[in-house]
N, C-alpha and C positions, 0 to 999 in steps of 0.2 A: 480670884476665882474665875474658871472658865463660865461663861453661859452659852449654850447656843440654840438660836430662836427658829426653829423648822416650822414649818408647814407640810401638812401629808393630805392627800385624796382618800379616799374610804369608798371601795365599790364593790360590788359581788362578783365573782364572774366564775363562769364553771363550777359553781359549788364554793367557794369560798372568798372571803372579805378580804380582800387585799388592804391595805395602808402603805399607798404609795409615796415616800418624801420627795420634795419638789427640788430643793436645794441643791441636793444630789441623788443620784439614782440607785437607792435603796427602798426595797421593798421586804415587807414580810405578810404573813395572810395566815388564817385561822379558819378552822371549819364554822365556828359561833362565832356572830356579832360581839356578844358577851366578853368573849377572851379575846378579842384584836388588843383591846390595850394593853392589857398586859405584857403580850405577844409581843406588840410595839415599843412597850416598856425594854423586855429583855432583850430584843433584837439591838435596842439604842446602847444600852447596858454592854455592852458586850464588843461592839461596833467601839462607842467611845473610851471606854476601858482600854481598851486594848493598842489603841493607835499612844494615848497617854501615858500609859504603862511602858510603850516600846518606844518613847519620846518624838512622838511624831505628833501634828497639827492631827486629830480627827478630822475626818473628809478631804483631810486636803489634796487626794489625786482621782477623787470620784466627780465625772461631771455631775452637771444638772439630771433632773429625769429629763424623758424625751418632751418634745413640745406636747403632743397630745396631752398628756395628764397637766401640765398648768394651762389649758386651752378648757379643759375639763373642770378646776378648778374655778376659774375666771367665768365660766356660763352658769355656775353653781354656786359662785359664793353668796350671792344677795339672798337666795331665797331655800339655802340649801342650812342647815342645824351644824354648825358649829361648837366645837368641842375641845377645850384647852386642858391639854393633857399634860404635868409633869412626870421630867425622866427623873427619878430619885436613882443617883451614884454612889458609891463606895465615900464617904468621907476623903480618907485619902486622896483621892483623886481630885480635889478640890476644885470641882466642876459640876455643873448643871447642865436639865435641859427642859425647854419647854416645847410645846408641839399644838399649832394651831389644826386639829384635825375637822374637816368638810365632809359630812356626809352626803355622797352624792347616787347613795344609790335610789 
């Protein structure tokens, strides 16, 4: 079985909650707090699905996010609410995911 262990940033900006991953640079955002995970659920869903199903490595030609967002992270982590998110996949696909998410707004 696949696992892969992300980390995302969590911040508002303009009107919506972004869930930035740090590993590589994928983002998705939701107008509610409330529905980011999910959001982030389906975004991952779909993302790792997909690379799997077309037998490719997930993320494997996405770089990192840009510095700022792990610079944002790292000023944030000690004192900022921490939230371990599972991606639930397709059986088939015999793969996981977990997501250490930081709220830093």
């Amino acid at each position: 079985m696949s696992h892969f262990e992300l980390h995302a940033i969590v911040y508002f900006e303009d009107g919506w909650w972004i869930a930035q991953i740090l590993e590589h640079d994928l983002a998705t955002a939701a107008r509610d707090l409330q529905d980011l995970p999910s959001e982030l659920e389906r975004f991952l869903q779909v993302q790792i699905a997909g690379s799997l199903e077309a037998g490719l490595k997930p993320f494997q030609d996405l770089p990192r996010a840009p510095e700022r967002f792990w610079r944002m992270y790292e000023r944030h982590s000690v004192a900022a609410r921490h939230e371990q998110l599972w991606v639930h996949l397709p059986d088939e696909l015999d793969a996981d995911a977990s997501i250490d998410a930081l709220d830093a707004a």
